[in-house]
Backbone as CSV, one residue per row, in Angstrom:
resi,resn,N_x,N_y,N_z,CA_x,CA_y,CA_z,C_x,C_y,C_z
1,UNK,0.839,-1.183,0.000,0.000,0.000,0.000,0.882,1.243,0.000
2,UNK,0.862,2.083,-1.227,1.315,3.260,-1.057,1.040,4.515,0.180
3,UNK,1.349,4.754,0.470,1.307,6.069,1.822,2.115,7.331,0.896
4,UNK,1.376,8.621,1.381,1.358,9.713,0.244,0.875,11.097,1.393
5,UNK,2.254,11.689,2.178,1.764,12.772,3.168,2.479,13.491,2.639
6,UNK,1.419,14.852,2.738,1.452,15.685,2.692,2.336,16.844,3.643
7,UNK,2.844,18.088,3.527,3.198,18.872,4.111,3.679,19.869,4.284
8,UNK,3.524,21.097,4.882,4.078,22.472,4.446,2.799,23.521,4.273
9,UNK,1.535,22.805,4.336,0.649,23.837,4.397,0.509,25.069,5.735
10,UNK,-0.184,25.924,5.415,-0.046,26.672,6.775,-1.178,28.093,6.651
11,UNK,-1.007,29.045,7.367,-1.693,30.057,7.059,-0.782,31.413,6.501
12,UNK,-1.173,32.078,5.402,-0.216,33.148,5.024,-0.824,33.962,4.414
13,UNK,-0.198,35.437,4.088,-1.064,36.685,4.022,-0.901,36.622,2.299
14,UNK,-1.936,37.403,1.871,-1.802,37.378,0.084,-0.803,37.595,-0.240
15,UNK,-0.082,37.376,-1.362,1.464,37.511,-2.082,2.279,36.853,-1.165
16,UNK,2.197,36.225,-0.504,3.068,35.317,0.528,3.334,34.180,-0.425
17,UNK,4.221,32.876,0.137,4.955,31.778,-0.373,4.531,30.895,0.615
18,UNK,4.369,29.446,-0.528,4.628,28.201,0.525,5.347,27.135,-0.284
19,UNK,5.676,26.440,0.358,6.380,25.111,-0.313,5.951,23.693,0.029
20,UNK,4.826,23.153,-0.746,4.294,21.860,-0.232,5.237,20.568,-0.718
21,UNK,5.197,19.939,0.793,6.361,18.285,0.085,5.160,17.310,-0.035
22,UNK,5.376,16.632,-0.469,4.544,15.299,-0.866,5.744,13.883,-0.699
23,UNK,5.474,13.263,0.167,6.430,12.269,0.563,5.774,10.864,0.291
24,UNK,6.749,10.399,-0.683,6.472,8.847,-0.822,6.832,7.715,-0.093
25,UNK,5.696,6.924,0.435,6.433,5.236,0.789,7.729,4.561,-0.002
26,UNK,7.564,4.741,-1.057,7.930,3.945,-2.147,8.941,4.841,-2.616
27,UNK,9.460,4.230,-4.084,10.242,5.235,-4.597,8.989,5.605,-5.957
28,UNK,9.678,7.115,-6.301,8.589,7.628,-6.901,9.058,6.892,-8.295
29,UNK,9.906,6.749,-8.705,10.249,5.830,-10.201,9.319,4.701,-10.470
30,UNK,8.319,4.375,-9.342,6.933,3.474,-9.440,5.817,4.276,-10.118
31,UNK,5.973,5.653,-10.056,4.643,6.139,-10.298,5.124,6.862,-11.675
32,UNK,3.917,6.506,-12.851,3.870,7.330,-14.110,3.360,8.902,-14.210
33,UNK,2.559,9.189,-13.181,2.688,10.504,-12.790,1.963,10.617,-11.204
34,UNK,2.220,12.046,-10.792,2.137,12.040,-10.065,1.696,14.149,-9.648
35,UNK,0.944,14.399,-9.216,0.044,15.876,-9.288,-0.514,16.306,-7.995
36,UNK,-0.758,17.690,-7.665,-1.323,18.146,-6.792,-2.795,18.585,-7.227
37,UNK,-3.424,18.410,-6.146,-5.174,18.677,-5.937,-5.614,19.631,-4.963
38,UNK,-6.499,20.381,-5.361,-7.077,21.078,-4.223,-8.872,21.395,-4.197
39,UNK,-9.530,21.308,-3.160,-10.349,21.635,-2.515,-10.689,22.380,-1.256
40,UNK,-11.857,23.212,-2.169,-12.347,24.285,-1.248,-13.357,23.522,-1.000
41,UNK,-14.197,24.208,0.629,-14.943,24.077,0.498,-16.174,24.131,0.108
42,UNK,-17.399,23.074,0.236,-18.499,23.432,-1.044,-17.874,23.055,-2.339
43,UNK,-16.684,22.838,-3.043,-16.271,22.527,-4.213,-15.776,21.461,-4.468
44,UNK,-15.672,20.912,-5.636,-15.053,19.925,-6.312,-13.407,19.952,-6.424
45,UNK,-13.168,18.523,-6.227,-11.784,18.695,-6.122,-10.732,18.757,-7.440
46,UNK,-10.011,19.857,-7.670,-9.271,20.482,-8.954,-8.094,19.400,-8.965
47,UNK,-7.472,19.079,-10.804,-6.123,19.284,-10.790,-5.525,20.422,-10.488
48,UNK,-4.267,21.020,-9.699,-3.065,21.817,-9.642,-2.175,21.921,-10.884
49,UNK,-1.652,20.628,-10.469,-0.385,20.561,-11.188,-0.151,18.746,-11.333
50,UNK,0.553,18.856,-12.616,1.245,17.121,-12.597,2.048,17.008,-13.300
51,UNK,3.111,15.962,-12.748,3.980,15.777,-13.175,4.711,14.321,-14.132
52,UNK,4.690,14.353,-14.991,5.199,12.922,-15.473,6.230,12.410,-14.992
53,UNK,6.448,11.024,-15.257,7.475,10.494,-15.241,8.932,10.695,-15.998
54,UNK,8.533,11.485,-17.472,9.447,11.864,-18.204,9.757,13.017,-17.929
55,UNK,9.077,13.928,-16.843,9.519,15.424,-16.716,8.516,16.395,-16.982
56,UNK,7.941,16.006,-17.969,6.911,16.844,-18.604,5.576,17.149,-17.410
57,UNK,5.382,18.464,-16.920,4.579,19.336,-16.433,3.039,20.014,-17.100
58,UNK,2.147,20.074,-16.403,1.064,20.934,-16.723,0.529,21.404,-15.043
59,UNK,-0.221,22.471,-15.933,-0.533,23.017,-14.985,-2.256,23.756,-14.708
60,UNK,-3.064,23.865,-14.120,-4.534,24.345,-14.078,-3.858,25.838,-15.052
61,UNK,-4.649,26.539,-15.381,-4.613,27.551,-16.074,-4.430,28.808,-14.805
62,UNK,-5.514,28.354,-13.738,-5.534,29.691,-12.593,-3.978,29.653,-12.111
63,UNK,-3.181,28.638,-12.001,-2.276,28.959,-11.127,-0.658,29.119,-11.991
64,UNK,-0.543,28.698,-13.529,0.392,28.879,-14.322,1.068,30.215,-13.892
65,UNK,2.311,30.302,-13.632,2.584,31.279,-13.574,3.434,31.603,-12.175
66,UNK,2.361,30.992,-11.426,2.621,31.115,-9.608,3.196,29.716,-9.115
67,UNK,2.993,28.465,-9.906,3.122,27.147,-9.236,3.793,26.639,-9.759
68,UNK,4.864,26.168,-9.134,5.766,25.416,-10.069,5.941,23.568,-9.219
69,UNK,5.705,22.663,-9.991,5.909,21.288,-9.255,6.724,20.743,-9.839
70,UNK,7.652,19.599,-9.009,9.035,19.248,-9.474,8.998,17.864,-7.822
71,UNK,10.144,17.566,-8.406,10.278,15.905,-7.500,11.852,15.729,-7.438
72,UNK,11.848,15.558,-6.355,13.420,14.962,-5.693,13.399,13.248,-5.698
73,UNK,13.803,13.024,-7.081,13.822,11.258,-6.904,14.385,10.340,-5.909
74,UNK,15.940,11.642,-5.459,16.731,10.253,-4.751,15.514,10.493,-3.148
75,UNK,14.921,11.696,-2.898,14.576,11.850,-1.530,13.087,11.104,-1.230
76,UNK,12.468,10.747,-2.907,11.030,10.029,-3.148,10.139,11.495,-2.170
77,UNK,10.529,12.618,-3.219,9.431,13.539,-2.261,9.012,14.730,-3.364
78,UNK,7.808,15.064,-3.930,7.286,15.923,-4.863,6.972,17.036,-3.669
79,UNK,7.270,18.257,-4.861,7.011,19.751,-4.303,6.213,20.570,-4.750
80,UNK,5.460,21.183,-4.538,4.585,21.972,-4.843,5.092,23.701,-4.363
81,UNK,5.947,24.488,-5.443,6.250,25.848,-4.524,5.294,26.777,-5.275
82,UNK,4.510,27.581,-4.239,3.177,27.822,-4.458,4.083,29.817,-4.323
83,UNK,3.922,31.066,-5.241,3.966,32.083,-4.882,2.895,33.014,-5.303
84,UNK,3.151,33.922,-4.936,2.286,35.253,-5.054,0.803,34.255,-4.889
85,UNK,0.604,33.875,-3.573,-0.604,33.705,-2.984,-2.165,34.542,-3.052
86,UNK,-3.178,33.902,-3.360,-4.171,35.078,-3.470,-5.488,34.000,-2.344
87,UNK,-6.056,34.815,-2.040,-7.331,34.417,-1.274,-8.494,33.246,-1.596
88,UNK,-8.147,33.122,-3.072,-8.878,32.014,-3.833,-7.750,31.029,-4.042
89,UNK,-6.848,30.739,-3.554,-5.965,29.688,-3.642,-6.485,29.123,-2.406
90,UNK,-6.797,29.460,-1.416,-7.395,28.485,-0.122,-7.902,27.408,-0.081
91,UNK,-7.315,26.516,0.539,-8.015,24.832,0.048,-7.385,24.077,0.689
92,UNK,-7.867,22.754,0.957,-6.848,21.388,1.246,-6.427,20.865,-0.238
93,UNK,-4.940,21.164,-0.013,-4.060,20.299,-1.094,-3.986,18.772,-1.029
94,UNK,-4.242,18.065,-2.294,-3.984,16.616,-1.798,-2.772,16.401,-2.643
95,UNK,-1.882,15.390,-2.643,-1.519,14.965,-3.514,-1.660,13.366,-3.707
96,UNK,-1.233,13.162,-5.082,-2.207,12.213,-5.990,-0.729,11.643,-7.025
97,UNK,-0.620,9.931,-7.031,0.212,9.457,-7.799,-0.473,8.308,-8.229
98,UNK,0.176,7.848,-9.175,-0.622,6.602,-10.206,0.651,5.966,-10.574
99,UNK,0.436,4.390,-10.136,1.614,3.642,-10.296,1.483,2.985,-11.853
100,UNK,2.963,3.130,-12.064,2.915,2.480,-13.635,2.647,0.920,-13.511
101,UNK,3.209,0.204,-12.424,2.771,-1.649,-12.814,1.453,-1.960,-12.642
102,UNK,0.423,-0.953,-12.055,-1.055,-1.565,-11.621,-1.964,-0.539,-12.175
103,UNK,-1.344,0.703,-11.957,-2.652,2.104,-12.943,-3.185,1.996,-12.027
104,UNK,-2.750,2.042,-10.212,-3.255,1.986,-9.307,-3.312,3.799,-8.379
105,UNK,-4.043,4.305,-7.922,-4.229,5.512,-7.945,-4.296,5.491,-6.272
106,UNK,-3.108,6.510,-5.757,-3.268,7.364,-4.364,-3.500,8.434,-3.646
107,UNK,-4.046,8.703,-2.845,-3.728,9.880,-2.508,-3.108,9.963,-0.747
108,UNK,-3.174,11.231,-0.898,-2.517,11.914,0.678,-3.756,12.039,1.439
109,UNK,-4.071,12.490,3.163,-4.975,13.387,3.280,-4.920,14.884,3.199
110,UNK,-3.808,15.444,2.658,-4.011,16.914,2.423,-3.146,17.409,3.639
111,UNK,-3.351,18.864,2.782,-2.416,19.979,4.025,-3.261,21.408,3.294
112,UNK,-3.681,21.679,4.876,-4.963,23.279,4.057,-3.585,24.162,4.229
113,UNK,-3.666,25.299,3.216,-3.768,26.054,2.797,-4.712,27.360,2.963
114,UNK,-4.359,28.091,3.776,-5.291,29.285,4.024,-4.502,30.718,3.606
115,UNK,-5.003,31.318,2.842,-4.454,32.870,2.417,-5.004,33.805,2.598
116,UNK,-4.867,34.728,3.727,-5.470,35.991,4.313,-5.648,37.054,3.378
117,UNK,-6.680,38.180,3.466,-6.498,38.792,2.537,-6.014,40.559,2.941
């Protein structure tokens, strides 16, 4: 069973910074990709960001610009560095990987995210 925590969320004022880790059981060279999620409440839960296995990135359209995600293979730990914070970024972040031998799908329970305004 994969295990997938989250961490680094917190509370911070608009245009502020955070840096979310996403820590794997495993090594991440198991997973074909691997992305951040968020939910507000009352809402449906968004892609962020994801990352392939080959490198290749996308990103939600709202946050291009501000979010950049990337992965430390030897440390098996994905990052999420989140800047110029705005009040509608508020949410529990999950993160979310999909293993290449099963197309088996995980997640974290999250780390909220709150941005003052």
């Amino acid at each position: 069973q994969v295990q997938l925590v989250e961490s680094g969320g917190g509370l911070v004022q608009a245009g502020g910074s955070l840096r979310l880790s996403c820590a794997s059981s495993i090594s991440i060279f198991n997973f074909a990709v691997m992305g951040w999620y968020r939910q507000a409440p009352g809402k449906q839960r968004d892609m962020v960001a994801r990352i392939f296995s080959g490198g290749l990135t996308i990103y939600a359209e709202s946050v291009k610009g501000r979010f950049t995600i990337s992965r430390d293979n030897a440390k098996n730990i994905m990052y999420l560095q989140i800047t110029s914070l705005k009040p509608e970024d508020t949410a529990t972040y999950y993160c979310y990987a999909r293993r290449i031998a099963t197309n088996s799908e995980s997640w974290g329970r999250g780390t909220q995210v709150t941005v003052s305004s």
